[in-house]
ZASETI-832519 format. One record per residue: residue in one letter; y, x negated, z negated of N, C-alpha, C in turn. Coordinates in steps of 0.001 Angstrom, whole numbers, always signed. Layout:
N
{residuo = a&n_y = Y&n_x = X&n_z = Z&ca_y = Y&ca_x = X&ca_z = Z&c_y = Y&c_x = X&c_z = Z} $
...
***
This chain:
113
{residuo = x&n_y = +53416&n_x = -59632&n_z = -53678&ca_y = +53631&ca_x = -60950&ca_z = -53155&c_y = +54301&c_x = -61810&c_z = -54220} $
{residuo = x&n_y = +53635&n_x = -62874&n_z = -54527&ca_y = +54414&ca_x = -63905&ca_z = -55107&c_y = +55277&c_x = -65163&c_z = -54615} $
{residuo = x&n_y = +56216&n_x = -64992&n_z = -55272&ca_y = +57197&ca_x = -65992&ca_z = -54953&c_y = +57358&c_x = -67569&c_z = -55689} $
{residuo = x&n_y = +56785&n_x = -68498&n_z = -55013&ca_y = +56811&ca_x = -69962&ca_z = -55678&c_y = +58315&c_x = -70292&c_z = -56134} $
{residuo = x&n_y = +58141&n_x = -70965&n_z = -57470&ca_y = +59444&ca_x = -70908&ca_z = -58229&c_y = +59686&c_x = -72618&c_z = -57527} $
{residuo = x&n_y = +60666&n_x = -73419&n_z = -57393&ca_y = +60925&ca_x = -74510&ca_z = -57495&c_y = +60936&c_x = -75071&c_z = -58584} $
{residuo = x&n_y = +60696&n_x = -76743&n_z = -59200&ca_y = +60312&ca_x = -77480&ca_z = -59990&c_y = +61286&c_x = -77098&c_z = -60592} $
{residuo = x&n_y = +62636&n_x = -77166&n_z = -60728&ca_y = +64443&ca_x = -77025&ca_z = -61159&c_y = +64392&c_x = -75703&c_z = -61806} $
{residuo = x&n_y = +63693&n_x = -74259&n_z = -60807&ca_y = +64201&ca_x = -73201&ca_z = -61050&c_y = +62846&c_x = -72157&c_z = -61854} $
{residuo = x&n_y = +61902&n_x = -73385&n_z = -62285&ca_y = +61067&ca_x = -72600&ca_z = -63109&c_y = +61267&c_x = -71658&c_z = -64555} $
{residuo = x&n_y = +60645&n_x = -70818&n_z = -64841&ca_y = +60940&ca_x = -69957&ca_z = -66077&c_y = +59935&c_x = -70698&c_z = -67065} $
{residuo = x&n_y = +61103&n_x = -70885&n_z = -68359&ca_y = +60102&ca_x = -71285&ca_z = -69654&c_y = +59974&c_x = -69736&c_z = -70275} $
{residuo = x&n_y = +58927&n_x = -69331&n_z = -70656&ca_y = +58744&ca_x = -68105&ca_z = -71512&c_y = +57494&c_x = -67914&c_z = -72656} $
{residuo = x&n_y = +57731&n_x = -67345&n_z = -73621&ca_y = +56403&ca_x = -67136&ca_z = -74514&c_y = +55770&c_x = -66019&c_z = -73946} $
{residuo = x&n_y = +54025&n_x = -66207&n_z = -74614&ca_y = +53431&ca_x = -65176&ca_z = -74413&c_y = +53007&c_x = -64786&c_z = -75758} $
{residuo = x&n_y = +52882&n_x = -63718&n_z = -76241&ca_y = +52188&ca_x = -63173&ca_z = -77366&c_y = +51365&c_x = -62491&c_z = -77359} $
{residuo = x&n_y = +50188&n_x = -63527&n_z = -77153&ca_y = +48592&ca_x = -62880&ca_z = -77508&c_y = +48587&c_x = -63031&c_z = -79175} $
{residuo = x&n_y = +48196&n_x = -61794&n_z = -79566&ca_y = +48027&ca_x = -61437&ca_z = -80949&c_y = +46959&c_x = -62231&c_z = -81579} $
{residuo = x&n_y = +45472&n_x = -62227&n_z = -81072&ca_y = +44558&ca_x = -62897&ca_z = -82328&c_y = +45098&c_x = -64733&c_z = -81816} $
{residuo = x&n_y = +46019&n_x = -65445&n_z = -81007&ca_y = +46288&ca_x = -66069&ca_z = -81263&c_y = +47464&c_x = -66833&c_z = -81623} $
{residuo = x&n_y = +48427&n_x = -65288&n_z = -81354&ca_y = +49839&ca_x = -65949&ca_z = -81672&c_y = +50625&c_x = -66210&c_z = -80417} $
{residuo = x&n_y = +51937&n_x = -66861&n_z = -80634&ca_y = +52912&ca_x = -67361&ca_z = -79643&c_y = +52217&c_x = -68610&c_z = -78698} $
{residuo = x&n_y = +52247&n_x = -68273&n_z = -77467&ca_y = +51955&ca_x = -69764&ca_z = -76857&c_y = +53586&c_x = -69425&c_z = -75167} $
{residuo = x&n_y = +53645&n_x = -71105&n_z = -75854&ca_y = +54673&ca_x = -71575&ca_z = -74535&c_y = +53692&c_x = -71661&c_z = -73355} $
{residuo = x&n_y = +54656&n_x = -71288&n_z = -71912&ca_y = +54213&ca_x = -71030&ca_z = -70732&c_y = +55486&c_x = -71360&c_z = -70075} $
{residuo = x&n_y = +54978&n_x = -71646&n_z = -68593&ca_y = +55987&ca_x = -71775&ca_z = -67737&c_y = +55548&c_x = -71284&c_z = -66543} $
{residuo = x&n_y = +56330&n_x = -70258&n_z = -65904&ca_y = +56040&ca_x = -69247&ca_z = -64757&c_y = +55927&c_x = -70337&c_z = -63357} $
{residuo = x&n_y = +55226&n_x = -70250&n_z = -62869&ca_y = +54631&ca_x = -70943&ca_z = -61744&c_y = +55348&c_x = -70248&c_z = -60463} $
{residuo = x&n_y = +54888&n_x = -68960&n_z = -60185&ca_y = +55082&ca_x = -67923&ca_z = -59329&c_y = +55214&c_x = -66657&c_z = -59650} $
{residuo = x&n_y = +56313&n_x = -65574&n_z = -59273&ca_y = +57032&ca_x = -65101&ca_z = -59801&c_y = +56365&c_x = -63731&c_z = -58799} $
{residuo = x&n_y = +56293&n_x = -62650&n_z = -58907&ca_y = +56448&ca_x = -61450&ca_z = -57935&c_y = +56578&c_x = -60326&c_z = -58996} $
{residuo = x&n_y = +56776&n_x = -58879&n_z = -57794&ca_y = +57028&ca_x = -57985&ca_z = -58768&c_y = +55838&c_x = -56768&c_z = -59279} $
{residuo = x&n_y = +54788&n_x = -57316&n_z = -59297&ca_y = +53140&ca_x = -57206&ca_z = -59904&c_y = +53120&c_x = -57648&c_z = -60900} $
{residuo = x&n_y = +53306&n_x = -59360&n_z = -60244&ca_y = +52513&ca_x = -60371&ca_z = -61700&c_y = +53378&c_x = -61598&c_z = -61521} $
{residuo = x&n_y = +52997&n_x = -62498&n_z = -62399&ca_y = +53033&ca_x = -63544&ca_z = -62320&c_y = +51895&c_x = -64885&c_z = -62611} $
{residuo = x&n_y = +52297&n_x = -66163&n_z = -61886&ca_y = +51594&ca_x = -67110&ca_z = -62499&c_y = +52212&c_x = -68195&c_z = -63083} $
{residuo = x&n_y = +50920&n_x = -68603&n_z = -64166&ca_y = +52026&ca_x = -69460&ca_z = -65409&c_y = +50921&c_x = -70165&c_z = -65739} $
{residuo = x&n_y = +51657&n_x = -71374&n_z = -66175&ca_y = +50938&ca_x = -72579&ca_z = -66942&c_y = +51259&c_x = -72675&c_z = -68146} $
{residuo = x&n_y = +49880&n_x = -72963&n_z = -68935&ca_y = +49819&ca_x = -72612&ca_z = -70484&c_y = +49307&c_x = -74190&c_z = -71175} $
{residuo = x&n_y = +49569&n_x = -74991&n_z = -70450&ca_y = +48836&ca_x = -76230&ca_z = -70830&c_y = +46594&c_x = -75888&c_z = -70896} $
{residuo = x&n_y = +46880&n_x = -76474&n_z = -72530&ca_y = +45159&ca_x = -76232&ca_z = -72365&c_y = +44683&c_x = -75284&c_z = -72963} $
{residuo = x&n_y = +45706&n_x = -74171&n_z = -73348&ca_y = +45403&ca_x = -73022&ca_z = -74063&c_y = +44645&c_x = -72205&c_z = -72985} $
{residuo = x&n_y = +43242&n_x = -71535&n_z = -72810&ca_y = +42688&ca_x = -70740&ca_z = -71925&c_y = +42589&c_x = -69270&c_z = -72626} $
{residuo = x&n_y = +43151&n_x = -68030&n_z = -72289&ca_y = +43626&ca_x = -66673&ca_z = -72757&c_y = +42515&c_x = -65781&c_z = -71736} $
{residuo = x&n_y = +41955&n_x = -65206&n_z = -72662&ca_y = +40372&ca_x = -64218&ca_z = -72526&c_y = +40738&c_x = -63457&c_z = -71124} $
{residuo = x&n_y = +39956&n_x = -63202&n_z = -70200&ca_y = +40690&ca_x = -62226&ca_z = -68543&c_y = +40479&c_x = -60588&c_z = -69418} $
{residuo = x&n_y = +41309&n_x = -59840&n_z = -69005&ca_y = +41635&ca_x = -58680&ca_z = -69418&c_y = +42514&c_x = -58659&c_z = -70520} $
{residuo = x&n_y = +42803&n_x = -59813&n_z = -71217&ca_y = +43970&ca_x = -60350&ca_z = -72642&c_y = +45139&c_x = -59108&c_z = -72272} $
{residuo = x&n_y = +45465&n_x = -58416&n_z = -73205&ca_y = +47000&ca_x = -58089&ca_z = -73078&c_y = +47855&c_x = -58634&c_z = -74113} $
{residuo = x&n_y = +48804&n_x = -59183&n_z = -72952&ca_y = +49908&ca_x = -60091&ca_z = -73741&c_y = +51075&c_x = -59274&c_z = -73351} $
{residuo = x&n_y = +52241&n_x = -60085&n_z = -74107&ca_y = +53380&ca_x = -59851&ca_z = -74051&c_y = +54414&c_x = -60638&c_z = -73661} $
{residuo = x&n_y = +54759&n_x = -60502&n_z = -72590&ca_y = +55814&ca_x = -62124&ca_z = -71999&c_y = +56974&c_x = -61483&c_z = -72050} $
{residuo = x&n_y = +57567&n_x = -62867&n_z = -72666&ca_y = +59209&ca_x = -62864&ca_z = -73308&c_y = +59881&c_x = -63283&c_z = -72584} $
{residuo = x&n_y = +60673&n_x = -63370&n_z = -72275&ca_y = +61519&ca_x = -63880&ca_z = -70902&c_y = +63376&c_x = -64310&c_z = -71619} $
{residuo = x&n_y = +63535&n_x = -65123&n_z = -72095&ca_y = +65298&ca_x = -64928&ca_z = -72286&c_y = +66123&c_x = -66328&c_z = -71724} $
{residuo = x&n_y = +67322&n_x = -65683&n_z = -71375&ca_y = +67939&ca_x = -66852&ca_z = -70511&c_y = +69506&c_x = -65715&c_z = -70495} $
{residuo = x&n_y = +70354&n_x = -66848&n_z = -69963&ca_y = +71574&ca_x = -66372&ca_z = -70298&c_y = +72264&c_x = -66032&c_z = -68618} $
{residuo = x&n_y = +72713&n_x = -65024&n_z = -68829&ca_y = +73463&ca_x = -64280&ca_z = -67472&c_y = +74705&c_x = -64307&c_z = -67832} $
{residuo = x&n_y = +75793&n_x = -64288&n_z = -66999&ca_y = +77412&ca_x = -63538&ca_z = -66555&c_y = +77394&c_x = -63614&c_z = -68459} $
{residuo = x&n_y = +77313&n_x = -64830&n_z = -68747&ca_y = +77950&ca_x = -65243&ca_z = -70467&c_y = +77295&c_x = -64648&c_z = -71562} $
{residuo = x&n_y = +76155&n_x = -63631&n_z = -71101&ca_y = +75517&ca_x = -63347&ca_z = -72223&c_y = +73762&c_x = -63759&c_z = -71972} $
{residuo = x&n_y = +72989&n_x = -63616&n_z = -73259&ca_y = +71945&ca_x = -64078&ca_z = -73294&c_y = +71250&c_x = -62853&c_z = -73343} $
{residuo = x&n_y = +70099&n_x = -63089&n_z = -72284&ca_y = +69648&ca_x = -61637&ca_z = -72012&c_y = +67969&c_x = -61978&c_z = -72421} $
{residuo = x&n_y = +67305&n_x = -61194&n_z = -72876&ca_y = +65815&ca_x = -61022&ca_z = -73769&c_y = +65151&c_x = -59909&c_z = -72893} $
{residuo = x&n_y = +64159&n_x = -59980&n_z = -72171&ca_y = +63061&ca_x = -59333&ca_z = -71497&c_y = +61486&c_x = -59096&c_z = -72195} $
{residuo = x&n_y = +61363&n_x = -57999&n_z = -72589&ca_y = +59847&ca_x = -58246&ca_z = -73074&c_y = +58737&c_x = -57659&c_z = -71817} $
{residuo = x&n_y = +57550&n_x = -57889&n_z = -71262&ca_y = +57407&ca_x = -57139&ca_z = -70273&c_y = +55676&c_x = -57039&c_z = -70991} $
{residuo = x&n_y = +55146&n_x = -56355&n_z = -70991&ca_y = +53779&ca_x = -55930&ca_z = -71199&c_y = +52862&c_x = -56448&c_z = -69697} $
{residuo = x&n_y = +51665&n_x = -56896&n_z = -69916&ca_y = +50677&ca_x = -57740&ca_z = -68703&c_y = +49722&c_x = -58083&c_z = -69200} $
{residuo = x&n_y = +48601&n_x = -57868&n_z = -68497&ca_y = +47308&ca_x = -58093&ca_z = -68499&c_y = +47157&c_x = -59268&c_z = -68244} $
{residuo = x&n_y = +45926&n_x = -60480&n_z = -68539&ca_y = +45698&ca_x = -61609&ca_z = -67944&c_y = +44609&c_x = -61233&c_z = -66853} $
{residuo = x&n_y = +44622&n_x = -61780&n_z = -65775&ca_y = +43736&ca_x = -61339&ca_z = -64808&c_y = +42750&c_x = -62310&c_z = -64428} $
{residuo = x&n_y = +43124&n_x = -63735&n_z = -64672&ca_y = +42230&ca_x = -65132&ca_z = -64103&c_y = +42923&c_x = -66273&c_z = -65095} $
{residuo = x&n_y = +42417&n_x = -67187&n_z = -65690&ca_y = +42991&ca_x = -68112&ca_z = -66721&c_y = +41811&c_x = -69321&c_z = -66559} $
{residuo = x&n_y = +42273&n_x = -70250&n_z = -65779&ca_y = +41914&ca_x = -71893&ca_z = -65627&c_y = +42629&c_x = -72493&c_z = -65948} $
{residuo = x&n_y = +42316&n_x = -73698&n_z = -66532&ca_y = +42907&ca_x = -74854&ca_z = -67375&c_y = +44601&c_x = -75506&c_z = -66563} $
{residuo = x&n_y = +44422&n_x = -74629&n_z = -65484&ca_y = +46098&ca_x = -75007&ca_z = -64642&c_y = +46815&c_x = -74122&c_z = -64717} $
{residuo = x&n_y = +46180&n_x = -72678&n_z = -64553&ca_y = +46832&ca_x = -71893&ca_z = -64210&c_y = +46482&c_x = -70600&c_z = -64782} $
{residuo = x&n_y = +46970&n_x = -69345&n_z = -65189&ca_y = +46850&ca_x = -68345&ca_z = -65793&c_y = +47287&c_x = -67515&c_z = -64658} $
{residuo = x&n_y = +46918&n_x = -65842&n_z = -64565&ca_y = +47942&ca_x = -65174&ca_z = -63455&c_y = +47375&c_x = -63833&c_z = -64454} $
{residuo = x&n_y = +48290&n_x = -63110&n_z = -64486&ca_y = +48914&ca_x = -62056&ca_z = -65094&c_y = +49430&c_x = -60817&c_z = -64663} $
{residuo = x&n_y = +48854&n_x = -59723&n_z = -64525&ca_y = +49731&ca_x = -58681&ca_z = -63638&c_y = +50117&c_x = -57493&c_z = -64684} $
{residuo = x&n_y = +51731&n_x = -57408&n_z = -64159&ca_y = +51950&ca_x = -56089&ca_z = -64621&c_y = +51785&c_x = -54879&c_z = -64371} $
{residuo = x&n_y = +52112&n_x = -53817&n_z = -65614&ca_y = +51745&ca_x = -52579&ca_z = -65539&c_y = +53179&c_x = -52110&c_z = -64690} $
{residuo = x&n_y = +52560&n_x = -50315&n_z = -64843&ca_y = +54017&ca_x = -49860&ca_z = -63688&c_y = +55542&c_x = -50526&c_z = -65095} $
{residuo = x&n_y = +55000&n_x = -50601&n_z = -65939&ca_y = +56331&ca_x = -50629&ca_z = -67018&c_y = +57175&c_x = -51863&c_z = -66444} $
{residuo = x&n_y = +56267&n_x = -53073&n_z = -66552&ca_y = +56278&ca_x = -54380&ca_z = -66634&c_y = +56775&c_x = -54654&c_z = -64923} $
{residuo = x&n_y = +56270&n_x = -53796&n_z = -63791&ca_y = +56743&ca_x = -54093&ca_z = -62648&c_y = +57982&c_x = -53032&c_z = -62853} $
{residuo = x&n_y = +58550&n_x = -52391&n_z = -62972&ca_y = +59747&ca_x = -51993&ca_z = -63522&c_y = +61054&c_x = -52291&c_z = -63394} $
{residuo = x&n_y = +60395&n_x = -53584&n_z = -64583&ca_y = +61552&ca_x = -54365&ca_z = -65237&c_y = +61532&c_x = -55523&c_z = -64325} $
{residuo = x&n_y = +60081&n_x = -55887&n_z = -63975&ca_y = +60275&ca_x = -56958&ca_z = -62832&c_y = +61357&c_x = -56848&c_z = -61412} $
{residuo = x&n_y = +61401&n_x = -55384&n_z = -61152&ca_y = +61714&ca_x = -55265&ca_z = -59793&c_y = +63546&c_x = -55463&c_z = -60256} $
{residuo = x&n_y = +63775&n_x = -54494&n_z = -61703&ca_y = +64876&ca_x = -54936&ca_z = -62097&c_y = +65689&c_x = -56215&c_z = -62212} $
{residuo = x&n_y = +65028&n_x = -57189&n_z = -62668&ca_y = +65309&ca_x = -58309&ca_z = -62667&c_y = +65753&c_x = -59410&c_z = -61638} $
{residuo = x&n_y = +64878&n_x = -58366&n_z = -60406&ca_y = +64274&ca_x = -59560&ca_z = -59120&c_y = +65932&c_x = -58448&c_z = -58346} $
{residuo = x&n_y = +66312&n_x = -57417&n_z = -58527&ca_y = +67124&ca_x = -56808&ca_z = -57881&c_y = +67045&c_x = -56248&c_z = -57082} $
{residuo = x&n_y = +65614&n_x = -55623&n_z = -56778&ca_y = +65127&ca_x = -54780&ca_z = -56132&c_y = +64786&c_x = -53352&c_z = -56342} $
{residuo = x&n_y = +64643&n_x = -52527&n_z = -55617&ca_y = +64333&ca_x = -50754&ca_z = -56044&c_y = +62858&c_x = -50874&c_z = -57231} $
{residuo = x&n_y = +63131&n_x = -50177&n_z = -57664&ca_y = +61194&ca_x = -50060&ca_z = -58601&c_y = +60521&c_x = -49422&c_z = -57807} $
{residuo = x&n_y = +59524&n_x = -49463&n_z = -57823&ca_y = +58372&ca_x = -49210&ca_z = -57340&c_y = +58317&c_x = -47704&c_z = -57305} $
{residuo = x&n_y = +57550&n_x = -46970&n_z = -56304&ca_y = +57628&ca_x = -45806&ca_z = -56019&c_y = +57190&c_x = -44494&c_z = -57323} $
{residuo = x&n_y = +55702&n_x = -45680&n_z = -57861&ca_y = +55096&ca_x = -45056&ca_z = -58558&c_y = +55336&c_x = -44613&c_z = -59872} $
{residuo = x&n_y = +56920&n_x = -45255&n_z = -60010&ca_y = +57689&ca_x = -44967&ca_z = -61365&c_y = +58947&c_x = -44387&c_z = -61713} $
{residuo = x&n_y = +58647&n_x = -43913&n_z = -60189&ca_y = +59444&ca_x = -42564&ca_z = -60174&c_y = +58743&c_x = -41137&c_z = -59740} $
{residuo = x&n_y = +58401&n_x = -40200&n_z = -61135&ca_y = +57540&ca_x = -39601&ca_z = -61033&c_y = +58254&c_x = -38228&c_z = -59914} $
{residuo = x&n_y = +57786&n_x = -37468&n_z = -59009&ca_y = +57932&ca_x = -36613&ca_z = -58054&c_y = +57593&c_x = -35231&c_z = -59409} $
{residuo = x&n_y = +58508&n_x = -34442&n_z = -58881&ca_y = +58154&ca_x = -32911&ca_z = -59216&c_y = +57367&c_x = -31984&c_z = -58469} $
{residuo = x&n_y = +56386&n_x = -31753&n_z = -58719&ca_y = +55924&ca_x = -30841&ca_z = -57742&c_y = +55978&c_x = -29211&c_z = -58168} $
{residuo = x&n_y = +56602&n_x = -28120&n_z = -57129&ca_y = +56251&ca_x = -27064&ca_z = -57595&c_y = +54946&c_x = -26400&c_z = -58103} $
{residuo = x&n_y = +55181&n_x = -25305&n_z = -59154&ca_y = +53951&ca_x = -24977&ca_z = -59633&c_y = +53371&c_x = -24231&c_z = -58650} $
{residuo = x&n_y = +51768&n_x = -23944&n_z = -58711&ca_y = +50781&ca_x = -23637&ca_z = -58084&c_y = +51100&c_x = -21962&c_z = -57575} $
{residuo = x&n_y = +50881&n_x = -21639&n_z = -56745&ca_y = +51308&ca_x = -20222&ca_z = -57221&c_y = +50282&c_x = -18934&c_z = -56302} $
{residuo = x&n_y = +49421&n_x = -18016&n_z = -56943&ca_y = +48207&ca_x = -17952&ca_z = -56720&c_y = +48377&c_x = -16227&c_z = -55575} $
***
């Protein structure tokens, strides 16, 4: 589920697509999958893996997020982006929520014949 950011409480962040470099973005809608972001008129290939940077300052220090994400849909408004289990992770971290089930791997006993 994504969460609509308010005009005030939007995220500025880079993305780093490699064959083209740094491009500024601003997170639209926020969840702990994906996100959506506006890239102006830059349009980024669907399946792109980028790298979104995230930094902003907390409790007096300045804190730097890198999160790994796929581009999933990219129109001239809007881009949307989903993360991997890594990238929802750090998302769920951020958002202050548990991580996701699937990244906490279970032990299973061995087979035993």
């Amino acid at each position: 589920m994504l969460n609509t950011l308010s005009e005030n409480k939007r995220i500025h962040l880079i993305l780093n697509y490699p064959p083209l470099g740094l491009v500024r973005a601003t997170a639209k809608l926020l969840g702990a999958s994906g996100m959506a972001v506006e890239t102006g008129c830059i349009l980024l290939p669907s399946q792109a893996e980028v790298e979104v940077t995230l930094s902003y300052r907390h409790e007096g220090h300045n804190r730097v997020h890198r999160i790994p994400a796929r581009v999933t849909r990219s129109e001239p408004s809007e881009t949307l982006l989903e993360f991997d289990i890594e990238g929802q992770t750090a998302i769920h971290s951020l958002l202050g929520q548990p991580a996701p089930a699937a990244a906490h791997p279970t032990r299973t006993a061995p087979a035993t014949a």
